[in-house]
C-alpha positions in Angstrom: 72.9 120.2 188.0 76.1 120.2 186.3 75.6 117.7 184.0 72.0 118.9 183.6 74.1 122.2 182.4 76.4 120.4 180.1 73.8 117.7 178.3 72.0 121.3 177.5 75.4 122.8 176.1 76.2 119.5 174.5 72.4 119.5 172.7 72.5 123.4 171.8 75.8 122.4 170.3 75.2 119.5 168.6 72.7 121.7 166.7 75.0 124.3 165.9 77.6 121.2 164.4 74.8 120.0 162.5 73.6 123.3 160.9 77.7 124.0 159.6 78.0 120.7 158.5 75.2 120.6 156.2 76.7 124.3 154.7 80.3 122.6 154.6 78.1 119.7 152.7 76.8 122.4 150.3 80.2 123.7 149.8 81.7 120.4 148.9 79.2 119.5 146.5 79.8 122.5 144.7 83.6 122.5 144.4 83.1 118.6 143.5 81.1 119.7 140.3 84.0 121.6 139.9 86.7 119.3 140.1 87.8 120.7 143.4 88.0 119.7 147.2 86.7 121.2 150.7 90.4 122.9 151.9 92.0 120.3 154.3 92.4 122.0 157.1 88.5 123.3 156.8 87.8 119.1 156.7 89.7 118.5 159.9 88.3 121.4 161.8 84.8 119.7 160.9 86.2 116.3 161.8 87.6 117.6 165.2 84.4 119.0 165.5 82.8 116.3 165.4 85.3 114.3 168.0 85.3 116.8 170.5 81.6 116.5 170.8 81.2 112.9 170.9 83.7 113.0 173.5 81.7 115.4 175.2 78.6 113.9 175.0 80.8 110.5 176.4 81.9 112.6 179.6 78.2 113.3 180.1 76.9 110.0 180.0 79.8 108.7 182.5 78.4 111.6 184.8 82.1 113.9 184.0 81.1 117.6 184.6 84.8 118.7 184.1 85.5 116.3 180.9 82.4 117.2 179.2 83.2 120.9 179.6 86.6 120.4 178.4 85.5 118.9 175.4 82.3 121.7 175.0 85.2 123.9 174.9 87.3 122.4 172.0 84.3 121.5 170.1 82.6 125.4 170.3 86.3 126.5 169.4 86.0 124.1 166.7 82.4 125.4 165.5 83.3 129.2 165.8 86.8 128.9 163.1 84.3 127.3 160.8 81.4 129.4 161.6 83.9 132.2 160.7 84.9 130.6 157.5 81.7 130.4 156.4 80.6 134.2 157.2 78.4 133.6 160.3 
């Protein structure tokens, strides 16, 4: 039931990480036409993002409640600081 729980979490994430990377994508085409760059650390939140939630999805498939909650954790911290930059 556990990991039942946190495949769920890891797919309702996953969707989440998807949606802020395509507005981070929309962003970065934009300041590119400018001559300009996404700001780093923006591009490593995303990147860690990403990570964390691999790594989660990892702990699922090896059957790791407590790792794939760990790394549910970093990855919705990850998702909220750029859900915030990008006014959600």
């Amino acid at each position: 039931a556990e990991i039942e729980q946190a495949q769920h979490e890891v797919d309702q994430l996953t969707s989440r990480a998807m949606a802020v990377s395509q507005s981070l994508d929309g962003i970065r085409r934009g300041q590119a036409a400018q001559g300009l760059g996404l700001r780093g650390d923006i591009a490593a939140s995303e990147q860690r993002m990403k990570a964390d939630l691999s790594s989660a999805q990892s702990a699922v498939d090896k059957q790791d409640a407590a790792g794939a909650k760990k790394y549910l954790g970093y990855a919705e911290a990850e998702a909220e600081k750029l859900e915030k930059f990008l006014g959600r």
